[in-house]
N, C-alpha and C positions, 0 to 999 in steps of 0.2 A: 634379597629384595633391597632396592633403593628407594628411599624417602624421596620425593619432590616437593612435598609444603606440607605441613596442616597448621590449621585456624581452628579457633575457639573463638566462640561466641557464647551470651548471653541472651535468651531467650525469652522475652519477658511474655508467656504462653506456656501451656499444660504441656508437661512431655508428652502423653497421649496422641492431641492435636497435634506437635511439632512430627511426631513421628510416625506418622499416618499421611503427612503432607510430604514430608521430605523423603519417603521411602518409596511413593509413588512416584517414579522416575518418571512418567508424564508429565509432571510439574517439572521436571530441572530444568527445562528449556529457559522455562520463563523466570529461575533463578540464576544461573549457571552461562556465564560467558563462554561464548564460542561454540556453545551446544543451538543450534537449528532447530532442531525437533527430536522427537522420542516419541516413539510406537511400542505398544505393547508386540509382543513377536510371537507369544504362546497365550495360552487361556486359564494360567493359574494364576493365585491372587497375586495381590502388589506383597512385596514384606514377607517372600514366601522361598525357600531354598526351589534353586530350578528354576525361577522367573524367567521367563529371556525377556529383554528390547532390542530394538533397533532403532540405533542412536545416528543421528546425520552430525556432523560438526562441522564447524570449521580449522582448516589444518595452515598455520601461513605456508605462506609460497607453493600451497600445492592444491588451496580452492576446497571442497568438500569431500567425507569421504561418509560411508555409513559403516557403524562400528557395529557388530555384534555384542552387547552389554548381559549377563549372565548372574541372577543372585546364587552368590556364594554360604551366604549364616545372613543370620536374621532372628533376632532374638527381642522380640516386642518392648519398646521403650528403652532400648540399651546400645545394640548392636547392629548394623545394617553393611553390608561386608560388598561387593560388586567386582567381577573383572572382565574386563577388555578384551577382542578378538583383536589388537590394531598392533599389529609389527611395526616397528624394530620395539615400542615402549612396552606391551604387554601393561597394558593398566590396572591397579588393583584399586578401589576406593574403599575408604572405611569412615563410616558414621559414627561417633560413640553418642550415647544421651546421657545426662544424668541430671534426676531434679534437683533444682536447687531452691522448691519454695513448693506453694500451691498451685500457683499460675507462673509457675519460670523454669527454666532446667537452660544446662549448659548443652550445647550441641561442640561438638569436634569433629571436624570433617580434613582426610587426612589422604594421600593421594600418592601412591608408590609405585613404581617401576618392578615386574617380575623379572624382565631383563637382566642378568647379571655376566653378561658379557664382558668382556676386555674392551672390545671393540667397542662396545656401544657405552660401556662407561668411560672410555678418553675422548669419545667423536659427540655425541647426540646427549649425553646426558645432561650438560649444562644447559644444554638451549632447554629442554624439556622441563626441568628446574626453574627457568625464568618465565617462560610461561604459563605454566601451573601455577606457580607462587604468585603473578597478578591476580590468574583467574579466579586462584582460589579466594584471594583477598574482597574481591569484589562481590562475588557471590554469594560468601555468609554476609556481606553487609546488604547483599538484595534481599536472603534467606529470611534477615532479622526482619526486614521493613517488612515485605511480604506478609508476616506472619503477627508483627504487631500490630497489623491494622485492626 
């Protein structure tokens, strides 16, 4: 597995709330750059092993694509685990929680490559690395505002 980014953040809000909001992947759109929309894609809960969505994004130079997104573990205010139908990157996401007050906890959102090719680690993996690493930067700073309102 390759690392692409992770961020921490401070969450001035209930781990509870934080992770009830951030584990229903219908909201990432409206956190998460370069994410268009997300569909539930089965009828079991949000925060639930076997979730599926379907996720639209934006991919540069190649316009939209829709990703099959998959919950992997999910462990109620701690853990929120996700990966990716989308070749050559093979996406894994991980959420960690942990409170850090009554009304605050830390969230870490943390975004890796299944990939471990030769190929795709000396061609694609840099670029993949530099855009994650914006996106991710951006989107725990929408995550926080979002959430401290």
């Amino acid at each position: 597995m390759q690392l692409l980014t992770e961020q921490t953040t401070t969450i001035a809000r209930s781990v509870d709330a934080t992770y009830l909001y951030a584990t229903n992947l219908e909201h990432f759109a409206e956190w998460f750059p370069g994410v268009l929309s997300i569909e539930s894609a089965n009828t079991l809960a949000h925060a639930q092993c076997g979730k599926e969505y379907l996720e639209t994004m934006a991919i540069p130079l190649r316009g939209t694509r829709k990703i099959k997104i998959s919950v992997k573990d999910a462990q109620s205010n701690k853990v929120f685990v996700t990966e990716g139908d989308f070749s050559p990157l093979m996406p894994r996401m991980e959420i960690f929680f942990q409170v850090t007050g009554i009304d605050s906890c830390s969230v870490t959102w943390r975004m890796s490559s299944r990939n471990d090719g030769w190929l795709f680690k000396t061609t694609l993996l840099h670029v993949f690395k530099r855009v994650m690493q914006k996106r991710a930067a951006i989107g725990m700073k929408r995550l926080k505002r979002k959430l401290e309102i």
